[in-house]
N, C-alpha and C positions, 0 to 999 in steps of 0.2 A: 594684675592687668597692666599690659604697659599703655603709654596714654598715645592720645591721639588729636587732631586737632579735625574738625570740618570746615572746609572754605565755604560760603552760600554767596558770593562774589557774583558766580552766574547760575545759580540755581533759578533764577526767574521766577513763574509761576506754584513751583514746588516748595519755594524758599522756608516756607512757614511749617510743611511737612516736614521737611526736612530738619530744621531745628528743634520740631519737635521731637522726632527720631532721634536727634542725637541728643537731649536732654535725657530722654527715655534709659539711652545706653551708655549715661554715665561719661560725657566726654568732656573731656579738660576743654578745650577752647575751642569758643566757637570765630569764625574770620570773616570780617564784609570789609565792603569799601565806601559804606554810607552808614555813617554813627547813630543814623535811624532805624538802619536795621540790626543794630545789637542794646538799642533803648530800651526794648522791653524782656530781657533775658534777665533770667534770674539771678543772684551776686554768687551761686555756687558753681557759677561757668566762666571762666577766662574771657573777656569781651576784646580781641583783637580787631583795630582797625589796621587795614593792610590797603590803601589805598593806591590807586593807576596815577593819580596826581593831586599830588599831596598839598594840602595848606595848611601852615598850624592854625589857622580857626576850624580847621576839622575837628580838633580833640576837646574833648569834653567829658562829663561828671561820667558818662556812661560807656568810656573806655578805661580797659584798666594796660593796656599798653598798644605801641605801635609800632610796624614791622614796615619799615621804608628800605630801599633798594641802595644799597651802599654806593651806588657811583650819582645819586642824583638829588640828596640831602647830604649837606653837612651843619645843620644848625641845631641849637639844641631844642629837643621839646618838653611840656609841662608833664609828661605820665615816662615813663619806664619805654624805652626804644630797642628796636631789635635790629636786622638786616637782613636783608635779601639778597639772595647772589645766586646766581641761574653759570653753573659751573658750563663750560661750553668748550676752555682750553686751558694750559697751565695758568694764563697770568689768574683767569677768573677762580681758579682752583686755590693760590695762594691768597687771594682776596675771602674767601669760603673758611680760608684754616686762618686768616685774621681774627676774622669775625667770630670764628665760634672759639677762638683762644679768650678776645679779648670784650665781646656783645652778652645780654644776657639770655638773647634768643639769635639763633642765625636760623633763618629759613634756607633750604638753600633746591634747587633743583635742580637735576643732572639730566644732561642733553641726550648722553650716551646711556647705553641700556647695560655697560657694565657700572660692578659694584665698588669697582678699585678706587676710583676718586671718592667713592663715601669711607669707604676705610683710608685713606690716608685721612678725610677729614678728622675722623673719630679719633685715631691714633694722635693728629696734632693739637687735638684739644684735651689728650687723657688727662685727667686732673685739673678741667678749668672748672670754674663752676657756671659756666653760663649752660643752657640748654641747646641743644643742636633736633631740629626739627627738621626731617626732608617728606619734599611732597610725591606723592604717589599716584601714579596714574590709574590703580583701581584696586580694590581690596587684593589680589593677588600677589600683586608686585609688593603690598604693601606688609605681608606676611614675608615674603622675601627678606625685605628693608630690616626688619625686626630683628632678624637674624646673624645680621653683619659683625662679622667680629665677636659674635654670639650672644651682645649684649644690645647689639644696632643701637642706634640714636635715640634722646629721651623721647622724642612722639613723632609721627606720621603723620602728615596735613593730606588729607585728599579734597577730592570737589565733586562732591555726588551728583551723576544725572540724571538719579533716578531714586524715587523712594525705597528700598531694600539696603542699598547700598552701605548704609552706617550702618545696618545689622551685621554683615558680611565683615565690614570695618572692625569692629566691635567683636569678632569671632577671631579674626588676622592676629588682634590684639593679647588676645588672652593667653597667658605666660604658662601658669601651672596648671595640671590637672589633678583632683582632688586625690588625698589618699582613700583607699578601702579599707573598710574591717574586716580583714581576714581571720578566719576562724580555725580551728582546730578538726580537722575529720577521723577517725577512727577506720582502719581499711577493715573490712565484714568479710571478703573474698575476692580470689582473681580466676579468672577462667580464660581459656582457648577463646576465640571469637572467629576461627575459619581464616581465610583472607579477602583481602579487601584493600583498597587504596586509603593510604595514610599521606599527609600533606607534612612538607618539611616546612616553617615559616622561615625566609630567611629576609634579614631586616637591614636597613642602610646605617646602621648603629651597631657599636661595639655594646654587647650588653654583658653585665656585669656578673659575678659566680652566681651570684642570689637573685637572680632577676629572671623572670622569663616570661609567660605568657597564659594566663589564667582562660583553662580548656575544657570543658563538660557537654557530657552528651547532652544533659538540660538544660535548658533556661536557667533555674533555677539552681545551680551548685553545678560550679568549676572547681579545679583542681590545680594548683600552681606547676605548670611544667615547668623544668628551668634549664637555660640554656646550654650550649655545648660547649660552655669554656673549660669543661673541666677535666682532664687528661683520659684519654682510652689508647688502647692498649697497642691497636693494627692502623692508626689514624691519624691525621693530626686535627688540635679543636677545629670548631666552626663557631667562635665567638659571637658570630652575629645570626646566628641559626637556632630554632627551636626545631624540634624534632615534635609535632604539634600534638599530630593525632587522624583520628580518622575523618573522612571529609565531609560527613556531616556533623561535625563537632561545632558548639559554640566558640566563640571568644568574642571580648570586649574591643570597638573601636575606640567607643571613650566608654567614660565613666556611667553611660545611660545606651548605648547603643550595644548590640550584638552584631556577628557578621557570622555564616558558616563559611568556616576553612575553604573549603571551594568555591566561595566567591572572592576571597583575596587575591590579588595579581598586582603587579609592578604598579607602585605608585596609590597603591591603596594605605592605609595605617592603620596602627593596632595600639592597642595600651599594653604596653609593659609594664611590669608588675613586681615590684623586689617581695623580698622575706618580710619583711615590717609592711607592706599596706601601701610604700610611696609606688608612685605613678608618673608614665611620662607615655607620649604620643610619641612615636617611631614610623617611620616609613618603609613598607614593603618593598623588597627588590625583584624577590622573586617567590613564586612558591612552585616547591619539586613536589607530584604526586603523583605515588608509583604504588603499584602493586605488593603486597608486605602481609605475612602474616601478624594476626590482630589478637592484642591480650585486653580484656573486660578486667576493668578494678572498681570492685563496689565499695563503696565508703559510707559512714553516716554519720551526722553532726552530734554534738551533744543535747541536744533537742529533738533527736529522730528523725530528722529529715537526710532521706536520702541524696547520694550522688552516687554519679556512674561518670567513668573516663574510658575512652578506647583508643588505646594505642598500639605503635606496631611492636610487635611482641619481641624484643631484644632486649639483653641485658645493656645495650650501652644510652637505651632510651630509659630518661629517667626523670624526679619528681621533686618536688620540696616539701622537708617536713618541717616541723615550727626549729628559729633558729636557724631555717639556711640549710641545715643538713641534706644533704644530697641521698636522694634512694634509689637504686635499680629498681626499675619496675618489675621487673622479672625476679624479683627476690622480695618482693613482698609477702606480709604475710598478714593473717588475723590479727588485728590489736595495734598494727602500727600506724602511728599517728604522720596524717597529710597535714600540707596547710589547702586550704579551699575559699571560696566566696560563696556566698547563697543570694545570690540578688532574689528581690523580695516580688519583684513582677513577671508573670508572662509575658511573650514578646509573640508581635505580630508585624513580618517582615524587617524586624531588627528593631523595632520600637518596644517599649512597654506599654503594657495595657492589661487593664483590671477587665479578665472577662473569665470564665470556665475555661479550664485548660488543665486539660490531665497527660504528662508526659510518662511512659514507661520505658 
């Protein structure tokens, strides 16, 4: 989880939801401008005073530091001090990469809506040890933020105006997505399946030889497709491309949600999925889905639970077995071993849900 900070500065009438909200979702620090209202937050939260006009009799037993504006104190205070610098043009830009080289917190906020003055910050503080905090105008921007230089700044301060907001925060926030226990399937048979439209996923990320996209006619048990990096014959790869399946197929958006292949389109995401179980969230760019003759690959776990995959019927659409090994689908046969997922719920509109549900 990377961390994050809440202002409640002007949260007003909300203020107390809101803290409790961010309590709730685990947030490093909380920020006001009256040392009353971080008196009664617990000592497992960062208590920032960040005050509009500062006095040192502001600070007290119930701050554990203070974020003043680098051009309007220079004296020293009783707790751990930070800076603020509201980057607007070069000089206030060189004042930002002061602060975050030589401060133990720089707050800093950018006028302009590019990213390039936060990456030269990050780049001129590589190796400092103080923390570099930039604020965010709304959980979106603030997923952006996170992103910068691929490692973005150690936390995001925003100002919520509304109760939800720190959920959303708190979602912006989260770095990895968990791995799966990938299992072992045994292929039972493959048959003709007529024709039909099959969805190509193609994604805004290079993915890797072992990597691709976990695809099943069920809810319940997918099958690791894996990506086009791997040399054919009349072609060249498509690195960022799965060859998915047919379109009503499942796949995983995260680690708890489904999506069928025909409802993914530019700007949707999918879980990628390697040979070992890791995972990572990928953005769709496009999906191609055309008309294709269709190959049925039945499979069954070592517990008897079936799966079914349907793909479009070409040798150069293909599958992962345990280890990464690479299979032509069309060269499959009785006894060869997939890798697959068996998620353990039904799903209703891409949720899970414990109810009756027989798929064939």
């Amino acid at each position: 989880m990377r961390q994050y900070w809440v202002d409640i500065r002007d949260a007003g009438p909300s203020r107390t939801a809101v803290c409790v909200e961010a309590l709730q979702h685990g947030v490093e620090a909380i920020v006001a401008d009256d040392p009353a209202h971080l008196a009664d937050l617990p000592r497992s939260v960062t208590r920032i005073l960040m005050p509009r006009d500062f006095t040192p009799d502001a600070l007290t037993d119930e701050i554990d530091a203070v974020i003043l504006d680098s051009c309007a104190w220079d004296g020293p205070t009783s707790v751990p001090r930070g800076s603020y610098v509201e980057v607007t043009d070069p000089a206030s830009l060189e004042r930002a990469c002061h602060a975050a080289r030589t401060q133990p917190w720089c707050v800093v906020r950018f006028a302009d809506p590019t990213m390039i003055p936060l990456e030269i910050v990050l780049a001129a503080a590589a190796g400092a040890a103080g923390r570099i905090v930039t604020v965010a105008s709304d959980p979106e921007q603030a997923a952006v933020i996170f992103g910068v230089l691929e490692r973005g700044p150690h936390a995001v301060m925003l100002a919520p105006t509304a109760v939800g907001e720190v959920h959303r925060l708190a979602l912006a926030a989260q770095v990895a997505t968990p791995a799966l226990d990938l299992v072992e399937l045994s292929v039972v048979g493959t048959s003709r399946a007529g024709m039909g439209e099959r969805a190509c996923i193609d994604t805004c990320s290079y993915l890797r030889p072992d990597e691709g996209l976990l695809i099943g006619s069920h809810s319940k048990g997918m099958v690791l497709c894996v990506s086009e990096t791997h040399p054919l014959s009349y072609m060249p790869t498509r690195p960022f491309r799965v060859n998915a399946g047919a379109i009503m197929s499942y796949t995983l958006t995260d680690a708890e949600r489904t999506s069928y292949l025909s409802e993914l389109h530019a700007g949707s995401t999918v879980l990628a999925v390697d040979a070992r179980g890791n995972t990572r969230t990928v953005t769709v760019g496009r999906t191609k889905i055309e008309s294709r003759p269709l190959l049925s690959i039945d499979a069954v776990s070592s517990d008897g639970r079936p799966v079914n995959l349907i793909l479009q019927n070409d040798w150069h659409v293909r599958v992962l077995a345990p280890g990464g090994v690479v299979r032509n689908c069309t060269e499959l046969i009785p006894g060869d071993r997939l890798l697959g997922y068996l998620p353990t719920h039904d799903r209703h509109v891409g949720y899970p849900i414990d109810e009756l549900c027989y798929e064939r």
